[in-house]
C-alpha positions as CSV (number, residue, x, y, z in Angstrom):
1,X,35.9,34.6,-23.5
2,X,33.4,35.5,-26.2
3,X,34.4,32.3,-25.7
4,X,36.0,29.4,-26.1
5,X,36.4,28.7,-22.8
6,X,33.1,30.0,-22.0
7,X,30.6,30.3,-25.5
8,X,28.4,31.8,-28.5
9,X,27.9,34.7,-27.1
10,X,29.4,37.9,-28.3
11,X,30.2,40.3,-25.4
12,X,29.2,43.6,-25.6
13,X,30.2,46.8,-22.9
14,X,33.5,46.4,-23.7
15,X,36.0,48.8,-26.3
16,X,38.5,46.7,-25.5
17,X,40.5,49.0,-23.0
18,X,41.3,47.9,-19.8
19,X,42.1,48.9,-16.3
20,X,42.7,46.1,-13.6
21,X,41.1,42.9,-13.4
22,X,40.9,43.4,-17.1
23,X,38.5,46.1,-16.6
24,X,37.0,49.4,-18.1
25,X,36.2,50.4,-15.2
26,X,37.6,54.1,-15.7
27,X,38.0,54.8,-19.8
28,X,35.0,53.1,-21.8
29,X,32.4,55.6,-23.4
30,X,29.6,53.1,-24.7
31,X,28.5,54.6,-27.9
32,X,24.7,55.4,-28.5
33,X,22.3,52.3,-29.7
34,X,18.8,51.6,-29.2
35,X,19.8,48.9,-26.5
36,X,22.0,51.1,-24.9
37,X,20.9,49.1,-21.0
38,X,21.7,45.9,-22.4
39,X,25.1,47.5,-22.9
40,X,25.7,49.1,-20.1
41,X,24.6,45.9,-18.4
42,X,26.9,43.8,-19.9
43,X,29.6,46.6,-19.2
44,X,28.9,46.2,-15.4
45,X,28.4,42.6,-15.3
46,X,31.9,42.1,-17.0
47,X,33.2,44.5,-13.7
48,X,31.4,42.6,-11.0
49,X,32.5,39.5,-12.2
50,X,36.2,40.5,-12.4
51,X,35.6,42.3,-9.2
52,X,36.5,45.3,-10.8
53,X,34.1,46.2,-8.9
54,X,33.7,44.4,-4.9
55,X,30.9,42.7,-3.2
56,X,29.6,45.2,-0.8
57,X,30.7,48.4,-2.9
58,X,27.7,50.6,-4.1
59,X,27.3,51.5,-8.0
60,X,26.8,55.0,-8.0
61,X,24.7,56.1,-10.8
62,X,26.3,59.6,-11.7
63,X,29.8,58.1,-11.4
64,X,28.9,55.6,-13.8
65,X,26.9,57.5,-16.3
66,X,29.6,60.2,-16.7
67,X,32.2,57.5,-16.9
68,X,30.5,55.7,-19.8
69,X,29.3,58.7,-21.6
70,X,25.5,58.3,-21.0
71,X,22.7,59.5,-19.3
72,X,21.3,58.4,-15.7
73,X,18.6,56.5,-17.7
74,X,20.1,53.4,-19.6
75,X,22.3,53.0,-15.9
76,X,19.1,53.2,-13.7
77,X,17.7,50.3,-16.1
78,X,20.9,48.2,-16.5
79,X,21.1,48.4,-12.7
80,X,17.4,47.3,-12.6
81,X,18.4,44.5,-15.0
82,X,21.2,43.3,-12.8
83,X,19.0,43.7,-9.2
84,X,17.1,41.2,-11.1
85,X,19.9,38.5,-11.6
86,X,20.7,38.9,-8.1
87,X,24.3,40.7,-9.2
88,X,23.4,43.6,-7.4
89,X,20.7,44.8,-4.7
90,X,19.2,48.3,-4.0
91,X,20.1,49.3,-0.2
92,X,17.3,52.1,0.7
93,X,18.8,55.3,0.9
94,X,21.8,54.5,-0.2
95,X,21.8,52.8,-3.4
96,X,22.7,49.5,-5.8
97,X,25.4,47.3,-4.2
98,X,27.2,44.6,-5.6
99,X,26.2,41.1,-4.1
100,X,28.4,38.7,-3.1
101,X,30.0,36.3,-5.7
102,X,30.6,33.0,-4.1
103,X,32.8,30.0,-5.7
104,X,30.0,27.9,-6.3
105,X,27.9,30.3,-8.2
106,X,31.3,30.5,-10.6
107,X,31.6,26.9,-10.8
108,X,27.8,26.6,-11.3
109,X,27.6,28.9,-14.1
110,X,30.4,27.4,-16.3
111,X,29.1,23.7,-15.5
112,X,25.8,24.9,-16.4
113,X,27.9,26.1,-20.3
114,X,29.7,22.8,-20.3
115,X,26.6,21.1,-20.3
116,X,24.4,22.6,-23.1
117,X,27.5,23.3,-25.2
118,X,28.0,19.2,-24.6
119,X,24.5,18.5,-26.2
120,X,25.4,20.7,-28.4
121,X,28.3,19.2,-29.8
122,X,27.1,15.8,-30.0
123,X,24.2,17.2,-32.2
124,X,27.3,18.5,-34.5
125,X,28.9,15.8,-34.4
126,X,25.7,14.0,-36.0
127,X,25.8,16.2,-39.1
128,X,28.4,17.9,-39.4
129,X,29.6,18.0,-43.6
130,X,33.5,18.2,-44.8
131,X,32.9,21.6,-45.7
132,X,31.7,22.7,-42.5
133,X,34.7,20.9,-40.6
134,X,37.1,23.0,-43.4
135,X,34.9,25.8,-42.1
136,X,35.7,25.6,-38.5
137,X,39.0,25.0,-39.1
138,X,39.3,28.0,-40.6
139,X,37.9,30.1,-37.7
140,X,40.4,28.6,-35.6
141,X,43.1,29.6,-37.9
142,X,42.0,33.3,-37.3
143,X,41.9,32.6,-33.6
144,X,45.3,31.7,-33.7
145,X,46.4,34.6,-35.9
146,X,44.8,36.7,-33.6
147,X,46.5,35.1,-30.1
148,X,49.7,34.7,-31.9
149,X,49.7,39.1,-32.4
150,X,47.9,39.1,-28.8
151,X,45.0,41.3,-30.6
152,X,42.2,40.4,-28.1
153,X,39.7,42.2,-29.8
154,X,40.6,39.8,-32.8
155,X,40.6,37.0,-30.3
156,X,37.0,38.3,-28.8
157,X,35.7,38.1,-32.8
158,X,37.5,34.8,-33.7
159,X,36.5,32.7,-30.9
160,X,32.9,34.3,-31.1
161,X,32.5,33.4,-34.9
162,X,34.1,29.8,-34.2
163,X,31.2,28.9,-31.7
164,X,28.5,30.8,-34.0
165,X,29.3,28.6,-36.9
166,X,30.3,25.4,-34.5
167,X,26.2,25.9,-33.2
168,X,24.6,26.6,-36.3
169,X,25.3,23.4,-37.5
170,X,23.5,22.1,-34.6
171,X,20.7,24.1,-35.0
172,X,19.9,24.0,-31.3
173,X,17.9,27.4,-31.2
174,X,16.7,27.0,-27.8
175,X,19.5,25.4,-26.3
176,X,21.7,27.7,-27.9
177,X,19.7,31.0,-26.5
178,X,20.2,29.1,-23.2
179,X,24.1,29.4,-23.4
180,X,24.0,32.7,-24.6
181,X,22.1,33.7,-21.6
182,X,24.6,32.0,-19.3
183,X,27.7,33.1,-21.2
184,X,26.6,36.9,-20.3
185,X,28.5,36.2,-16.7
186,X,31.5,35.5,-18.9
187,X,34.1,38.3,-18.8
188,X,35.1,38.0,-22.1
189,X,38.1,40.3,-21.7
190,X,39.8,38.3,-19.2
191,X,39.9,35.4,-21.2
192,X,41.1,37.0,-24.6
193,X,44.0,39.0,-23.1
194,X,45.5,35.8,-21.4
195,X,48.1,34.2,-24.3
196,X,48.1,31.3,-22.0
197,X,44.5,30.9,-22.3
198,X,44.2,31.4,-26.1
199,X,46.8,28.8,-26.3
200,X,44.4,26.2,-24.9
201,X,41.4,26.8,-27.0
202,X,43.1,27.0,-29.9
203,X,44.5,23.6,-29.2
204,X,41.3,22.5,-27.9
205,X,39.6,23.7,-31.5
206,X,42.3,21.6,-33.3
207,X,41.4,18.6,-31.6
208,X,37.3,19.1,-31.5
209,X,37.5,19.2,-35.2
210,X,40.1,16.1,-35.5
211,X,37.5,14.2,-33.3
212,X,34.6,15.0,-35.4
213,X,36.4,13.7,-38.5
214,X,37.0,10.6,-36.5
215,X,33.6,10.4,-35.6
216,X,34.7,10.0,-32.3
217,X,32.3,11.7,-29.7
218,X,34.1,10.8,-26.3
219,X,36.9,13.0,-27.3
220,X,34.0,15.4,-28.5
221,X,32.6,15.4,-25.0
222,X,36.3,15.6,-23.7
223,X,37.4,18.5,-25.6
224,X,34.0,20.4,-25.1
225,X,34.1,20.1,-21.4
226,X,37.6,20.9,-21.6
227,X,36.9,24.8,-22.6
228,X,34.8,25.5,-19.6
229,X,36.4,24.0,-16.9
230,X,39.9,26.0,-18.0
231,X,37.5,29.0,-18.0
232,X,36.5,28.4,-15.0
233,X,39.5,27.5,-13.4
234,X,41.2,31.0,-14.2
235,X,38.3,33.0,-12.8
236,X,38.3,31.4,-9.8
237,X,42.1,31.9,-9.8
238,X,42.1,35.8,-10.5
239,X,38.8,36.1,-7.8
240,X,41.4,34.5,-5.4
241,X,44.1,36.9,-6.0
242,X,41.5,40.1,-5.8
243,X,41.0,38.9,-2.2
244,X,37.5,39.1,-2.4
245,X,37.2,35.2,-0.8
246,X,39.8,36.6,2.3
């Protein structure tokens, strides 16, 4: 979900190819940028949290490299970057393993969304012109378009540019660097090849713009919250059926 369901953020890691879990875990080749950890890092966040790749299985750093295309370097420092968020640790001898991922740090992170991108929505609803409302509306026609052909790169770049423009006008910086930071654990993928799913924040869009041009801001709240706790419902469904809670 670059995210409806889930954000602002716009993933990165991904070409859009998937293996299960909505994965890439086998065929993406990252291209070259200066940032090329942060990429690789969002790559192997995106796996662990689809559990693509499993609590308890070790990240092996050749494997990975020659599967994405790069060198050992940018994989040794997205690994680093991940130890750090407590996604993975480094078993001595051995190597980076992926920690567990328990229900509540899933519910956790999307109520932790719901929340700034609540306060966030009340400051829109505060300003927000007629034009920008046409605006919005617009984005969400692209994002249905894009579900309607079930193109989810499309979707990934609709629903992104819908929540870029939605938080500009509430010129949040801070609380909007916030989300992005928590929308990283979003697997954007998941979200935007699931019809189902783009149904629901397309509909959700609809009725967040109806409810700012009735000023009213419980159904802002309602339709806000909405987004993350159907995110957050599917991931904890497709952890279920990976087994990883057995």
């Amino acid at each position: 979900m670059k995210s409806s369901a889930t954000s602002s953020a716009k993933p990165s890691g991904s070409d859009g190819s998937e293996t299960r879990a909505g994965g890439t875990r086998g065929q993406s080749r990252l291209r070259r940028r200066p940032q090329l950890s942060e990429e690789v890092a969002a790559h192997l966040r995106h796996l662990i949290m689809t559990a693509d790749f499993r609590p308890g299985e070790f990240i092996r750093l050749d494997d990975t490299a020659e599967r994405l295309g790069v060198s050992v370097t940018p994989v040794r420092e997205a690994l680093l970057t991940l130890r750090g968020e407590g996604m993975v640790s480094l078993e001595p001898h051995r190597g980076y393993m992926v920690s567990e991922l328990d229900r509540i740090d899933v519910d956790d992170l999307f109520w932790l969304q719901g929340e700034i991108a609540i306060k966030l929505a009340l400051r829109t609803a505060e300003v927000i012109t007629t034009e920008q409302l046409d605006e919005l509306a617009w984005c969400n026609q692209k994002l249905r378009v894009a579900v309607t052909a079930g193109d989810s790169t499309a979707v990934t770049d609709a629903e992104f540019e819908f929540h870029r423009q939605h938080n500009l006008i509430a010129a949040g910086k801070k609380l909007a660097w916030f989300l992005l930071s928590a929308t990283r654990y979003t697997p954007t993928q998941l979200y935007a090849s699931d019809s189902e799913w783009g149904a629901v924040a397309v509909d959700s869009h609809d009725k967040l713009i109806a409810a700012y041009r009735a000023g009213d801001r419980d159904e802002v709240i309602v339709q806000t919250r909405r987004q993350f706790t159907d995110g957050a419902a599917r991931l904890v469904k497709h952890l279920e059926q990976t087994g990883i809670w057995d």
